[in-house]
N, C-alpha and C positions, 0 to 999 in steps of 0.2 A: 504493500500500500504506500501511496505517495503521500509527503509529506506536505496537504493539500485541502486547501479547504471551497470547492465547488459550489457558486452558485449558479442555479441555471435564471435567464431572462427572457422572457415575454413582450420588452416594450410597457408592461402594465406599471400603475404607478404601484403595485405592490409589489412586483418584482423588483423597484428600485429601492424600496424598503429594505427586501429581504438581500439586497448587496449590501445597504450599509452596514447590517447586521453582518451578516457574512465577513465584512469590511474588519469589524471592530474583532471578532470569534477570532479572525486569522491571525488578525496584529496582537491578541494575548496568546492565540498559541505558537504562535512563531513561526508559521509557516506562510507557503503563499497562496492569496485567494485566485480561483481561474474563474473566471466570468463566462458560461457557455452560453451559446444560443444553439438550437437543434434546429432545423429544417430541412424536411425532405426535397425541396426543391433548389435547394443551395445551387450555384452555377460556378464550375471550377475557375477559378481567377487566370484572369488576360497574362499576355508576355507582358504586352506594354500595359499600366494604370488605365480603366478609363476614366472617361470623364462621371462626377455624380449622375448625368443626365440620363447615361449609357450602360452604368453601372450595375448588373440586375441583381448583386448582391448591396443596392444601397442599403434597405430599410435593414435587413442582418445585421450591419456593419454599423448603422445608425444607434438599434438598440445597444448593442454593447458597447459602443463609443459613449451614450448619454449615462451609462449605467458607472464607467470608468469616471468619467467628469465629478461625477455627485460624489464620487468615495475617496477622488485622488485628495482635495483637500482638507479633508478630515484626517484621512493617513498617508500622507506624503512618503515615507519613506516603506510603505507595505508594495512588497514584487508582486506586483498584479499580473495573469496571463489573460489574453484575450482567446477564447475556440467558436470558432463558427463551424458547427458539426453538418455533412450532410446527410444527414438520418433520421429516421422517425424519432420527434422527441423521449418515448418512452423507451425505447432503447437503444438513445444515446445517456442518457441522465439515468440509466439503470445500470449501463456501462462506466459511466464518473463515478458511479458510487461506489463501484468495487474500486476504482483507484486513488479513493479520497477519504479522507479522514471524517469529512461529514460531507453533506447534501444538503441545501439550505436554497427554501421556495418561497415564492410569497403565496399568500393565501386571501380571498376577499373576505372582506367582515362581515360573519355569521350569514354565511351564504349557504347552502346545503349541498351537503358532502361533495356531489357531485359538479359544482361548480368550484371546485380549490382547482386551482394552476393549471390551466389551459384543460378544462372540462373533466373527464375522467384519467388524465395524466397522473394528477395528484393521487387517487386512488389505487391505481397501479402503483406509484412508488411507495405508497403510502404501507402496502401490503408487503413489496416485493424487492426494496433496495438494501441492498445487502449492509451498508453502511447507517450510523444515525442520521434518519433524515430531520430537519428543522423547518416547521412552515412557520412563516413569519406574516402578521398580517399589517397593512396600510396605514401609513402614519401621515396626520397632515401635514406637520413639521417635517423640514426637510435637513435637520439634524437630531439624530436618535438623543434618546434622557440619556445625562452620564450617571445618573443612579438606578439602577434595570432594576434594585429587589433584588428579595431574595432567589433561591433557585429551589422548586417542589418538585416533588418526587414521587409517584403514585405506585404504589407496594402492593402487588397482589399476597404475596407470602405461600404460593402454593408449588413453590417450587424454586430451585435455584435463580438467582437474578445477578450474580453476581456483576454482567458487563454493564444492566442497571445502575447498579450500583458506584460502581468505577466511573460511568459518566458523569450522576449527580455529583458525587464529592470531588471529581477533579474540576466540573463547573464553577462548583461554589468555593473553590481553593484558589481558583483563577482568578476568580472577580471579589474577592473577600467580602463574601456574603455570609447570610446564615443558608443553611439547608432543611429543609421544612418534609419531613417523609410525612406521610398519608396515607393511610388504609381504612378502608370502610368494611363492616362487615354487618351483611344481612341480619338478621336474627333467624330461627328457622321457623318455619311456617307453622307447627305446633306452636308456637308460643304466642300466636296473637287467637281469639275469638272471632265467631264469626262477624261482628263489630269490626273486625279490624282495631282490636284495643287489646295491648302486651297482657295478658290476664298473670302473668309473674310481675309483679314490680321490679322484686331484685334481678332478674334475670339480666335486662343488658346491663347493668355492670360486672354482673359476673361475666358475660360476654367480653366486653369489654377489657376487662382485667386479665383474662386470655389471652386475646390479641396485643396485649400491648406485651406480655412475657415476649410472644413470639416476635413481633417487631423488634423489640430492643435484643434480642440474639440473635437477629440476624444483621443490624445494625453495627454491632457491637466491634468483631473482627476492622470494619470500616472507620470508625471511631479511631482504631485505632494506628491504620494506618495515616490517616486523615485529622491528628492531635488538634492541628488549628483551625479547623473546622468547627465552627459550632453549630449542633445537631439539636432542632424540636420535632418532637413527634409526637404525632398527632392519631387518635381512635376514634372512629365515629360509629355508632350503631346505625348506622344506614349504608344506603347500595352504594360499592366503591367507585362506580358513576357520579352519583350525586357529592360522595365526598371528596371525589379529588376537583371536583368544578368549586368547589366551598375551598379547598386547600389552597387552587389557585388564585383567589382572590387578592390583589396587590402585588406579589409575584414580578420576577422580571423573567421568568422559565419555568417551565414544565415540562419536567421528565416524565414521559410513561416506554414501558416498554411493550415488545411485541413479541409472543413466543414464535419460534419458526418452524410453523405446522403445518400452511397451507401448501398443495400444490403451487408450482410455480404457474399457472393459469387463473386462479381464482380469483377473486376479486372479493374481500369477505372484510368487515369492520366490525370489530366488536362494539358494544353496548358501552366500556372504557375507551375506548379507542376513538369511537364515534365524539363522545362527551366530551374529551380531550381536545380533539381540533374544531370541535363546533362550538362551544360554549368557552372556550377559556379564554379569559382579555389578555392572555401573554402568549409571544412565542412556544410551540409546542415542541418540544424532542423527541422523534419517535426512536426507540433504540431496539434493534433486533437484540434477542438473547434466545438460549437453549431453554 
């Protein structure tokens, strides 16, 4: 993997969002950002320049020239690469992702699923890019807050997460934040009436008090790699839908992960997953894990 942080453009004003994000991610990790644009109709470039007039790859060359412009003086000294792909956007930017450290899209504000980054593109990589992808949505400011919040972290607990994990804490170590882990959990269906009212009082805190043993052991190991970090964690007795859209609130990131289960064909969001990029007011993290 290259030492690389891709964003792909559109032309859209959220694409230019998600460079400067992109912009600031590269310049803490110290690598270089490549600014790609995909199209399948790309026309291979003249011996001699042409003229703009003549140009059939103007408007390509236009989006990532406008996309360059907006980031060069915020990070002047960041090695920016320019790629004008000629390939089907999904996979050319399915391609970057295996060769980048992350993947970073813009996304419209609370639009449905299926209109994130140029129509169903977003849902494809969203399932299928092998790296962490980041969808980043439209700012009207045309320079990003230099206080982003903290960085949340949405905790299934049903299994290994450790690459999860490694991303939130190296985020929030980057940008000396606090790290905010989150986990919601059901109550099970025995314990409400047919009212729909908990007929155990004590029960979600015993619930409760469960889950949070098991949050802070799996935290724990992390903790420790991660000493300067400071870690809140948070239990909610409701769906870990509803709690990680509650955990995100103020936020400058949202980590959720994605276990990698589906066929490489499928198109499938989960109920977390969904919640995550439709409802959260901060950049979202998707991170593949085992």
């Amino acid at each position: 993997m290259n030492r690389v942080v891709t964003v792909g453009l559109d032309g859209t004003p959220e694409s230019l969002t998600a460079a400067r994000w992109a912009a600031r991610e590269a310049e803490l990790r110290g690598v270089t950002l490549r600014m790609m644009h995909a199209w399948v109709l790309l026309s291979e470039e003249w011996d001699e320049p042409p003229t703009a007039q003549d140009d059939p790859n103007y408007w390509p060359k236009w989006i990532v020239e406008q996309a360059r412009r907006s980031v060069e003086p915020l990070h002047p000294s960041l090695p920016v690469v320019e790629d004008l792909v000629a390939e089907d956007p999904v996979d050319a930017l399915l391609a970057a992702a295996e060769e980048s450290e992350l993947l970073v899209l813009g996304s419209r504000d609370m639009a449905p699923l299926a209109s994130y980054f140029l129509g169903d593109i977003g849902l494809h990589l969203m399932v299928h890019a092998r790296a962490p992808t980041v969808f980043v949505r439209a700012r009207d400011d045309s320079v990003p807050a230099t206080d982003e919040g903290d960085v949340a972290v949405a905790l299934g607990l049903h299994g290994p997460c450790d690459e999860l994990l490694e991303f939130a804490f190296a985020g929030a170590a980057r940008r000396g934040v606090t790290l905010r882990a989150v986990h919601g959990r059901n109550l099970p269906a025995s314990a409400y009436t047919r009212g729909g009212i908990v007929a155990d009082p004590y029960l979600p805190g015993v619930v409760i008090r469960g889950a949070q043993r098991e949050l802070a052991d799996a935290l724990r190991p992390w903790r420790e790699k991660y000493p300067d970090v400071r870690v809140v964690d948070t239990v909610r007795a409701e769906s870990p839908a509803r709690a990680l859209v509650r955990g995100a609130a103020g936020a400058g990131l949202l980590v959720v992960g994605r276990r990698e289960r589906h066929p490489r064909t499928a198109v499938r969001v989960g109920n977390v997953l969904g919640a995550a990029v439709h409802h959260a007011p901060c950049p979202v993290a998707i991170v593949p894990h085992g």
